[in-house]
Structures are given as C-alpha cells and as structure tokens.
DRENTORKOL-3810 file (N, C-alpha, C; in nm, 4 decimals):
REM DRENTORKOL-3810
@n.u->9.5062; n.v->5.7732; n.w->11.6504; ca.u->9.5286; ca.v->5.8085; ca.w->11.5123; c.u->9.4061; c.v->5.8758; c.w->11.4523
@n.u->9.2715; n.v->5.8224; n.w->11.4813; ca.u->9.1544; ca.v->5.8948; ca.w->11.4319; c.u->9.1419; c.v->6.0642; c.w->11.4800
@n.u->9.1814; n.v->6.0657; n.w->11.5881; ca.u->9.1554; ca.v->6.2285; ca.w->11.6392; c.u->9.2829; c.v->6.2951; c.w->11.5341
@n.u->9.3717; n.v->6.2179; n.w->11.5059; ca.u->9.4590; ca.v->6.3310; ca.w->11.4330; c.u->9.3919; c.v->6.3531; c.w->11.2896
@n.u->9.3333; n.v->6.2558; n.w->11.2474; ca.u->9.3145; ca.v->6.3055; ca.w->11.1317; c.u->9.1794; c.v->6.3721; c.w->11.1627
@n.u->9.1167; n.v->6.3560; n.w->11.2290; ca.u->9.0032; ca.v->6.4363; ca.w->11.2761; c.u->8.9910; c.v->6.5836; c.w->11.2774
@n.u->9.1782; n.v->6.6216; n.w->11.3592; ca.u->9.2000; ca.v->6.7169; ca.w->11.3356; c.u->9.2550; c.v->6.7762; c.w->11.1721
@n.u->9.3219; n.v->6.7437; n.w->11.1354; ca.u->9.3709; ca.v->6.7524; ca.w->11.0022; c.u->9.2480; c.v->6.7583; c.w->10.9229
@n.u->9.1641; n.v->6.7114; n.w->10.9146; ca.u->9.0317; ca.v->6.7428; ca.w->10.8237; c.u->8.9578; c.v->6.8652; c.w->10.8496
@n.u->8.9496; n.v->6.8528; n.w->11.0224; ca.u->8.8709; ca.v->6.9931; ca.w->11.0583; c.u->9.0076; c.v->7.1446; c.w->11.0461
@n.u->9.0957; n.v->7.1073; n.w->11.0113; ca.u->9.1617; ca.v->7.1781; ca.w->10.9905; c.u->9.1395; c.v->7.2997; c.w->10.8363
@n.u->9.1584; n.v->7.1506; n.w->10.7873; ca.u->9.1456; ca.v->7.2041; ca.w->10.6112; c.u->9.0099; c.v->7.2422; c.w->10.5959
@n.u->8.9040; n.v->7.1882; n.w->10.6516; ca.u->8.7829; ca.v->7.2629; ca.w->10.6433; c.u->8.7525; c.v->7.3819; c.w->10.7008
@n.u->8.8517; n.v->7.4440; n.w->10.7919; ca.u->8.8636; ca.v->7.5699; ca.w->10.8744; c.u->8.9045; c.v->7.6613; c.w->10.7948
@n.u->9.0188; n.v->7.5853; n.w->10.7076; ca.u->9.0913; ca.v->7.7161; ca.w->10.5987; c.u->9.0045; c.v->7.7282; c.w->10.4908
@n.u->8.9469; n.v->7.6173; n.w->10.4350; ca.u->8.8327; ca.v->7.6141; ca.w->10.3129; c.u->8.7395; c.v->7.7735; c.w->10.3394
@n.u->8.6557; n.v->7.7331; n.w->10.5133; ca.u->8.5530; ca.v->7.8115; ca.w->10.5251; c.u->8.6224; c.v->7.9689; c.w->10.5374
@n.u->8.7493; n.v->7.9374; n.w->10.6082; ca.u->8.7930; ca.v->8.0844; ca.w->10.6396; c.u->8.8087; c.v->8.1668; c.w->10.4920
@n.u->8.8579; n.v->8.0992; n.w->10.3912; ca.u->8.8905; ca.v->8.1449; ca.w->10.2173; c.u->8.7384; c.v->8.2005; c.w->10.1834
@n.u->8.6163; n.v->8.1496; n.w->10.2341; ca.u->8.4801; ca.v->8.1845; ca.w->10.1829; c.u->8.4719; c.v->8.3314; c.w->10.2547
@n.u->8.5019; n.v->8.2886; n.w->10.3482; ca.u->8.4653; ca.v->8.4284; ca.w->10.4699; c.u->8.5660; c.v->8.5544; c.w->10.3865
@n.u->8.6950; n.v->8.5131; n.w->10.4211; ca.u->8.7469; ca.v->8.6905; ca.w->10.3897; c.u->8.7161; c.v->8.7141; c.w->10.1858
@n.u->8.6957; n.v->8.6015; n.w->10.1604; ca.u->8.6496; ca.v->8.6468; ca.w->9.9981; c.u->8.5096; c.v->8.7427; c.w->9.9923
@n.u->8.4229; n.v->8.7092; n.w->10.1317; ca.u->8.2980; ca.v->8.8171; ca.w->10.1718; c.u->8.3811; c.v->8.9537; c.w->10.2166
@n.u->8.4839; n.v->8.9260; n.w->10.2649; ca.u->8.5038; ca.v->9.0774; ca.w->10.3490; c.u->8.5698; c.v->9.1492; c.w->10.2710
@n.u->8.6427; n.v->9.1255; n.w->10.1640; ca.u->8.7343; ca.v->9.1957; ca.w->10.0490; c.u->8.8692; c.v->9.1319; c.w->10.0426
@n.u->8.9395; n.v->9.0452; n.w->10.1125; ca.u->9.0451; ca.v->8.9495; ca.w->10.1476; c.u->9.0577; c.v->8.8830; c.w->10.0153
@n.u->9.1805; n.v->8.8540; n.w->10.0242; ca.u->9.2319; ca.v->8.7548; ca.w->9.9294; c.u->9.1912; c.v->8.6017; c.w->9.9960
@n.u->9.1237; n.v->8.5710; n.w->9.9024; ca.u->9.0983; ca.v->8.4353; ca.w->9.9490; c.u->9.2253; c.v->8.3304; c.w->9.9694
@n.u->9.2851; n.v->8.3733; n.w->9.9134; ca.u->9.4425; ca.v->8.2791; ca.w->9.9429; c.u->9.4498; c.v->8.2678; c.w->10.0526
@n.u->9.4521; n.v->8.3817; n.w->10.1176; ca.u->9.4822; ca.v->8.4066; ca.w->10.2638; c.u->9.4351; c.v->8.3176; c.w->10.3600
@n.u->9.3673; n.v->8.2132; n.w->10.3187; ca.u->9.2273; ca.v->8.1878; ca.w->10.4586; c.u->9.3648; c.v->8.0457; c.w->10.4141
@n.u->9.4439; n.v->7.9813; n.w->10.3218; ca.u->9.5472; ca.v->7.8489; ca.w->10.3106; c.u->9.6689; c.v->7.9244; c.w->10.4252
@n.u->9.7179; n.v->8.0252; n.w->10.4066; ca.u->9.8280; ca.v->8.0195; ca.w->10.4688; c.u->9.8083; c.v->7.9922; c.w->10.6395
@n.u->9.9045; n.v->7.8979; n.w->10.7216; ca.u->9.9095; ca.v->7.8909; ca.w->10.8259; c.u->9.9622; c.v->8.0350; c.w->10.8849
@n.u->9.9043; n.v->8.0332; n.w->11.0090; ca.u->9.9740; ca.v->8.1449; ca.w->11.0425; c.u->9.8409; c.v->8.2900; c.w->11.0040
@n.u->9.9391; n.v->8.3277; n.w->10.8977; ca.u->9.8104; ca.v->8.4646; ca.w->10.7925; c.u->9.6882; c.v->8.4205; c.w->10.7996
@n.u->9.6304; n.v->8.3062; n.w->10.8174; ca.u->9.4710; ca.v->8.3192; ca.w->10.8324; c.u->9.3995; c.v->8.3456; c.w->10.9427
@n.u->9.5360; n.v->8.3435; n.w->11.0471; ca.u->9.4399; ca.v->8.3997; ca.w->11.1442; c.u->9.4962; c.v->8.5096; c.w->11.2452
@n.u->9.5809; n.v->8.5934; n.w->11.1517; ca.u->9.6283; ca.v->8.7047; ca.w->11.1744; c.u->9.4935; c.v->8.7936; c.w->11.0709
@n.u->9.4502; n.v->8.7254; n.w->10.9597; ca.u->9.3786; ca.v->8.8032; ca.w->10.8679; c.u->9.2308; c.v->8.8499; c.w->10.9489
@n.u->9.2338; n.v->8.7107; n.w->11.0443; ca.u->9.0723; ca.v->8.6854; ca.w->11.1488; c.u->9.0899; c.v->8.8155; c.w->11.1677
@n.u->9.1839; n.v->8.8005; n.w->11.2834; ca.u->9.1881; ca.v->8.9263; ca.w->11.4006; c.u->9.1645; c.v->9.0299; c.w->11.3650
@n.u->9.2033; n.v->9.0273; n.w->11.2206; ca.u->9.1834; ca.v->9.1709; ca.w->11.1957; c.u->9.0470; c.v->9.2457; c.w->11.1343
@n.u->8.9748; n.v->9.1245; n.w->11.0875; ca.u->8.8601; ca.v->9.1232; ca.w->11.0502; c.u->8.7359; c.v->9.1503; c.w->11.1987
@n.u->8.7931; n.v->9.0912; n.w->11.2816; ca.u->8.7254; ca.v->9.1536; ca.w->11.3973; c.u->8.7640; c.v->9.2549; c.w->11.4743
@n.u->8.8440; n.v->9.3166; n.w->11.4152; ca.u->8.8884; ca.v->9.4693; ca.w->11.4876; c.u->9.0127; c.v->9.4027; c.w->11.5969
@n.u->9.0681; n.v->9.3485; n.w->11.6415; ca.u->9.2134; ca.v->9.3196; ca.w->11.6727; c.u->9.3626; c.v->9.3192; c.w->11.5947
@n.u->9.4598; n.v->9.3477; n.w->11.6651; ca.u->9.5272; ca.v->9.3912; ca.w->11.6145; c.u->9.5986; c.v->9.2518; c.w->11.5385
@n.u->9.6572; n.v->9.2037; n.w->11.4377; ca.u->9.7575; ca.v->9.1044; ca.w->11.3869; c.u->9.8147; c.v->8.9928; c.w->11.4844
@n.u->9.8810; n.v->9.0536; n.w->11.6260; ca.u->9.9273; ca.v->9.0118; ca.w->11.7026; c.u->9.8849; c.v->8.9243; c.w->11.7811
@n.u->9.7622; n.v->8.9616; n.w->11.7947; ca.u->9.6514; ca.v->8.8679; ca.w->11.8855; c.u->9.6311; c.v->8.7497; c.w->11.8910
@n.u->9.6758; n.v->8.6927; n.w->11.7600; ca.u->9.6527; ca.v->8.5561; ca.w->11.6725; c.u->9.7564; c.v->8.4684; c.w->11.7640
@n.u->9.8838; n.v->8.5507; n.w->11.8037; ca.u->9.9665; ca.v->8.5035; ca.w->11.8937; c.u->9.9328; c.v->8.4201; c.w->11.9868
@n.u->9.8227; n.v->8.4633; n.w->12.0663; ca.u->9.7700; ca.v->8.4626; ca.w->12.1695; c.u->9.7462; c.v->8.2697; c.w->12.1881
@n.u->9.6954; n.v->8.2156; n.w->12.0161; ca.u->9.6536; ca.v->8.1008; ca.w->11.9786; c.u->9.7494; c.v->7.9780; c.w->12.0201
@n.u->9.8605; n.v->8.0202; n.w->12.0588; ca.u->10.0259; ca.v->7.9561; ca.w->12.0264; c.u->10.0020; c.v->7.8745; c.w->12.2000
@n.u->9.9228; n.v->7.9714; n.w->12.2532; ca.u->9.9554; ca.v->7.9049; ca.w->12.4251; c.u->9.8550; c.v->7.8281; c.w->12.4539
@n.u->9.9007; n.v->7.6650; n.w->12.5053; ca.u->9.7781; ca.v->7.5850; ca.w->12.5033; c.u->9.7011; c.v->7.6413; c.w->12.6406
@n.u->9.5665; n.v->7.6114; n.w->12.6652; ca.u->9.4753; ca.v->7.6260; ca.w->12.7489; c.u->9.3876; c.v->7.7466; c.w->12.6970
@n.u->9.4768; n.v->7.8722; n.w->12.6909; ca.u->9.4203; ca.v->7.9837; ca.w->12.6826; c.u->9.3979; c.v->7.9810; c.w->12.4964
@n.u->9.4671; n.v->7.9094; n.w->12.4196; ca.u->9.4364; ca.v->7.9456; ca.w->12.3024; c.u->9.2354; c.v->7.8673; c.w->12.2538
@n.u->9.2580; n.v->7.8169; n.w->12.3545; ca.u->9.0601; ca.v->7.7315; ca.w->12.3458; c.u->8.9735; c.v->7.8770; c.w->12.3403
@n.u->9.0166; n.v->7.9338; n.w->12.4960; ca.u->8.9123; ca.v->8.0558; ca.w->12.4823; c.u->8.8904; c.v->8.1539; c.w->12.4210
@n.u->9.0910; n.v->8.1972; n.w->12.3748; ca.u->9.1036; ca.v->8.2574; ca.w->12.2690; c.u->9.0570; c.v->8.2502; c.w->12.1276
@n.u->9.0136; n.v->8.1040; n.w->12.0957; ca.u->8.9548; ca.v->8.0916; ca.w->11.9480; c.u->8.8070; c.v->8.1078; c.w->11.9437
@n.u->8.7625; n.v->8.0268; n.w->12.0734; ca.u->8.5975; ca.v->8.0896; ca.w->12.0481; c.u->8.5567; c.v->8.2230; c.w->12.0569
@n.u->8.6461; n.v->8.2898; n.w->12.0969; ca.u->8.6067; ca.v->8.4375; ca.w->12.0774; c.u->8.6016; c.v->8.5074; c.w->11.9975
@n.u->8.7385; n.v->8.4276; n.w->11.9081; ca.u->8.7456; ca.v->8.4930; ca.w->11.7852; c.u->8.6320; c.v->8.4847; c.w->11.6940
@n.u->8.5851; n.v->8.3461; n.w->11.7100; ca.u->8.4898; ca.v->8.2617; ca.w->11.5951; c.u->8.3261; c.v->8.3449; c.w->11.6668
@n.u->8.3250; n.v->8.3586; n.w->11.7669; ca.u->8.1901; ca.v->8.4233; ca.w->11.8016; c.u->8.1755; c.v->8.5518; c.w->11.7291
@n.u->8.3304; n.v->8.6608; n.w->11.7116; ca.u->8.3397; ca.v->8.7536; ca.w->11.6722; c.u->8.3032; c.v->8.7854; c.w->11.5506
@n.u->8.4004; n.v->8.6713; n.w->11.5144; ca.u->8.3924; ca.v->8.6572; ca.w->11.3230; c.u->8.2217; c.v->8.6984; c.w->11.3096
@n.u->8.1358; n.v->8.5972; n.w->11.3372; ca.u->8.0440; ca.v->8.5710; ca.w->11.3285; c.u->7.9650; c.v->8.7044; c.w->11.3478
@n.u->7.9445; n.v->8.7639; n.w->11.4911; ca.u->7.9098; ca.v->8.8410; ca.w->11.4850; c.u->7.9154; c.v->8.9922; c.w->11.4018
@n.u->8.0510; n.v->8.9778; n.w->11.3211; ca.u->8.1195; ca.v->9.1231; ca.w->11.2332; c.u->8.0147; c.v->9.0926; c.w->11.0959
@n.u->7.9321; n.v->8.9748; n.w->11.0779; ca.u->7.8809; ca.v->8.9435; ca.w->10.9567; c.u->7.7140; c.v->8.9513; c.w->10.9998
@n.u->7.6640; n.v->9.0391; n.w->11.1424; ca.u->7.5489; ca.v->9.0541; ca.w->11.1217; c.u->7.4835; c.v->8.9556; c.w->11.2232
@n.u->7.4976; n.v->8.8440; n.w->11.2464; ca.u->7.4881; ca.v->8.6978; ca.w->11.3105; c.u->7.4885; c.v->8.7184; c.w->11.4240
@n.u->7.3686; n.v->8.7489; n.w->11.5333; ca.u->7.3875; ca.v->8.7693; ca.w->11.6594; c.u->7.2658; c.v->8.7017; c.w->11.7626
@n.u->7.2303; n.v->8.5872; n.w->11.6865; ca.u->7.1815; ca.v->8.4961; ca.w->11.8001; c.u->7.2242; c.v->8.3612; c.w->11.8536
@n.u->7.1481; n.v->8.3513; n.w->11.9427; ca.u->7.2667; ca.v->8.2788; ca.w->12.0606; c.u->7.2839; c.v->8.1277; c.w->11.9596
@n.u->7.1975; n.v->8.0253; n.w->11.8882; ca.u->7.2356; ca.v->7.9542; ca.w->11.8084; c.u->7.3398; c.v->8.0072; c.w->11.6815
@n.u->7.3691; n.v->8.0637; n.w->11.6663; ca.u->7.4672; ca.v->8.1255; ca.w->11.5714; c.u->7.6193; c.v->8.1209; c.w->11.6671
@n.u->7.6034; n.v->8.1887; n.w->11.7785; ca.u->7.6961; ca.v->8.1786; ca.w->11.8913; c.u->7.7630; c.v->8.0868; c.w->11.9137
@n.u->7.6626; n.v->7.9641; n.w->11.9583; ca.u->7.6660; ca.v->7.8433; ca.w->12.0026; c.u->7.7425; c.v->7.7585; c.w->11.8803
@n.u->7.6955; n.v->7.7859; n.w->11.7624; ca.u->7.7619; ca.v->7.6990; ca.w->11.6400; c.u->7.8922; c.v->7.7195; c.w->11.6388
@n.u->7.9215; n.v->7.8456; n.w->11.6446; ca.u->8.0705; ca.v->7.9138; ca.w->11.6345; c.u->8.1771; c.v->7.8795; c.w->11.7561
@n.u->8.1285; n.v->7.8390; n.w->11.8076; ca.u->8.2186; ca.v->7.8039; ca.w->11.9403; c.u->8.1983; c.v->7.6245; c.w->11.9301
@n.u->8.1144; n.v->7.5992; n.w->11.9180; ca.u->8.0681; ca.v->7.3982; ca.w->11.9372; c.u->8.1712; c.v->7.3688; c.w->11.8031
@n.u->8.1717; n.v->7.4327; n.w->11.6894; ca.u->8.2127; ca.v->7.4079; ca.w->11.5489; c.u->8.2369; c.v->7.4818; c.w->11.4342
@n.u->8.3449; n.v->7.5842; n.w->11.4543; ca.u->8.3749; ca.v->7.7180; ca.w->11.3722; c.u->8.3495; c.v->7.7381; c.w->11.2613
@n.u->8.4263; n.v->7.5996; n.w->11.2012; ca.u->8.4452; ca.v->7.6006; ca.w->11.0260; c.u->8.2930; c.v->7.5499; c.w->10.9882
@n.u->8.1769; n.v->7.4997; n.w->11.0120; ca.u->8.0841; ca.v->7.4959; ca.w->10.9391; c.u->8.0139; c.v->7.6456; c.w->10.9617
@n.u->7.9986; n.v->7.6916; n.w->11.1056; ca.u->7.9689; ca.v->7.8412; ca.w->11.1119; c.u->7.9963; c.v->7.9107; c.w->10.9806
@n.u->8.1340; n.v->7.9354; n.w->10.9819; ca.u->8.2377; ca.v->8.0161; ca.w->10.8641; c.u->8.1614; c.v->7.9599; c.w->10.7047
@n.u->8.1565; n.v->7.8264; n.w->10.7350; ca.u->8.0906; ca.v->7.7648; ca.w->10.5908; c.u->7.9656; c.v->7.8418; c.w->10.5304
@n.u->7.8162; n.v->7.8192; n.w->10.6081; ca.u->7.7209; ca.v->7.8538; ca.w->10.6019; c.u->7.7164; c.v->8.0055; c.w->10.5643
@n.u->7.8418; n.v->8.1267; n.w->10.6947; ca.u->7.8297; ca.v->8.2485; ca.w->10.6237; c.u->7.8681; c.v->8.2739; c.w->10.5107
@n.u->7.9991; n.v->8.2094; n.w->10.4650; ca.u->8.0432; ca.v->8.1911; ca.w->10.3032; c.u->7.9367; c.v->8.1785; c.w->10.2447
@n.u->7.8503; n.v->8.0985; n.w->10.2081; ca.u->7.7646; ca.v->8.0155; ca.w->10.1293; c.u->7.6590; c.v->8.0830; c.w->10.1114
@n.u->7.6476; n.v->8.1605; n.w->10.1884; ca.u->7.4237; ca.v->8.2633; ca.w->10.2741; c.u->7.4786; c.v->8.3791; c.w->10.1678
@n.u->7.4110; n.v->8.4322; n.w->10.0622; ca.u->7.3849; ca.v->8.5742; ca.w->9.9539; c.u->7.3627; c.v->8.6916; c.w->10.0786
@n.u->7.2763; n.v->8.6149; n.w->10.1678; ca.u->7.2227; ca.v->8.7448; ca.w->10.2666; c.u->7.3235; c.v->8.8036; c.w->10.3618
@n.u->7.4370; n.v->8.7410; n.w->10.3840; ca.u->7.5416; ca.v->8.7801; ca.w->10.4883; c.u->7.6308; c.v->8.8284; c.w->10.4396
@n.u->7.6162; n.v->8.9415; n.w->10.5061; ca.u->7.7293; ca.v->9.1039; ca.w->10.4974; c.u->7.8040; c.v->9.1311; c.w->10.5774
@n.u->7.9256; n.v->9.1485; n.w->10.5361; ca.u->8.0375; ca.v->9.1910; ca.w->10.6015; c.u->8.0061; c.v->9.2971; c.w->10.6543
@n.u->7.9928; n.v->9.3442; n.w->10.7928; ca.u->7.9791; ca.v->9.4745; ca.w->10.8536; c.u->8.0305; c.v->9.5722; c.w->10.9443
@n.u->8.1593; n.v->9.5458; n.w->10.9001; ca.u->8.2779; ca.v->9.5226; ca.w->10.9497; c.u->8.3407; c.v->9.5178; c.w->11.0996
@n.u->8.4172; n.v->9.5283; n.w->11.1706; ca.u->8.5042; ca.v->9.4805; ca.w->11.3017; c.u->8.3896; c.v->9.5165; c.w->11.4043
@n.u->8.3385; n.v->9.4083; n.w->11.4262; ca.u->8.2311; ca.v->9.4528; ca.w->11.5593; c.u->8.2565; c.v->9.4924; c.w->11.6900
@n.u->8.3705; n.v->9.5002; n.w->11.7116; ca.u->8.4594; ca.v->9.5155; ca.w->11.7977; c.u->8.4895; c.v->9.6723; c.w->11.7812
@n.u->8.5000; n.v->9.7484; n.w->11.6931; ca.u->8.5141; ca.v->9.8354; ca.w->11.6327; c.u->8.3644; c.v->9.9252; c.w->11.6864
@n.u->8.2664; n.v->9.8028; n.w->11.6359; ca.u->8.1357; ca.v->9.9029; ca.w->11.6536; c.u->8.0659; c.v->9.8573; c.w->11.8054
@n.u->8.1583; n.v->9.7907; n.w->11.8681; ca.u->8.1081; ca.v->9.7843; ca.w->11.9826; c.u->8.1366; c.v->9.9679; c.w->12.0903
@n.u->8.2531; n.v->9.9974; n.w->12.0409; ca.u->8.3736; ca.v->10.1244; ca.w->12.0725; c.u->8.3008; c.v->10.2538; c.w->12.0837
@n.u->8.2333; n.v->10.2119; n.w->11.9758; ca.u->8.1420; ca.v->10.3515; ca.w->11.9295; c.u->8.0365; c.v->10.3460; c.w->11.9003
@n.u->7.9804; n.v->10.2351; n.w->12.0015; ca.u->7.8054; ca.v->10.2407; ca.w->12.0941; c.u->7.8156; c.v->10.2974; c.w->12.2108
END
C-alpha cells in the first residue's frame, strides 16, 4: 500500500513540476494536470513528435523511454552536466522542480532539434 501512494504522490509532484516547466517554455500550465497531454506536451518540448509519449504505455521499455525524456527535458533548458543527468533519471519531478523554480533557466528550445543541426 505504501509504494502506491508513493507513487500517487510522486505522481502529482511530476505534474506540479511539469506545470512549472512548460509555464518556462510558453505552455499552458494546465497542461502539465492533464493525464495523457502532459506528456505528449514533453515530447514535444524536446523535439519529438506527440506520438512518442505512446511509447510510455509499454511496460519495460516505458522506464527507458522516460529517462530519456527527463534527461532531454533537462537538457532543452541549458542543463548539461552529468549531476543534472543523473537527477533527471534517479528523480524527474524534483529535476523539473528546481528548473521551474532557478530565474537563470532558459528554455532553449528542442535539443533534439539542435542536436540535427550540429
């Protein structure tokens, strides 16, 4: 019973931090509550297409699929050392928290995007 609510807390603190994050990127902060749309909104914030979020639905692969995302996130806001990395994958939503919260962190947009056209 504790891991569920474990999850259920780290849940709502995922959507909390995600509402901080796309309110940095120009997003409707609403967006970061809806199931589903918040992390169709990710993908897209890291240069993937909507669909990708799909990807989340299949157990095993949706583990590797999320730290990638969350490394991504991270990295589209400037954030590119390996403790920054490491946070985002060990524990997303405080990652997401801290960039919400930091004046100094800029949305710079789909790094994925600017990986393309290095």
């Amino acid at each position: 019973m504790s891991i569920l609510i474990f999850l259920l807390v780290s849940y709502l603190f995922l959507c909390y931090s995600l509402s901080l994050v796309f309110n940095k990127a120009g997003i409707d902060a609403k967006k970061g509550w809806i199931p589903g749309i918040n992390f169709a909104e990710w993908a897209k914030l890291i240069g993937r297409k909507p669909t990708y979020a799909l990807w989340l639905l299949f157990p095993i692969v949706n583990i590797f699929i999320f730290c990638g995302m969350a490394v991504d996130l991270t990295r589209s806001f400037g954030r590119f050392s390996f403790g920054d990395a490491a946070l985002s994958v060990i524990y997303a939503p405080v990652m997401f928290y801290l960039i919400g919260k930091n004046n100094n962190d800029k949305y710079n947009g789909p790094v994925l995007m600017q990986e393309k056209e290095f």
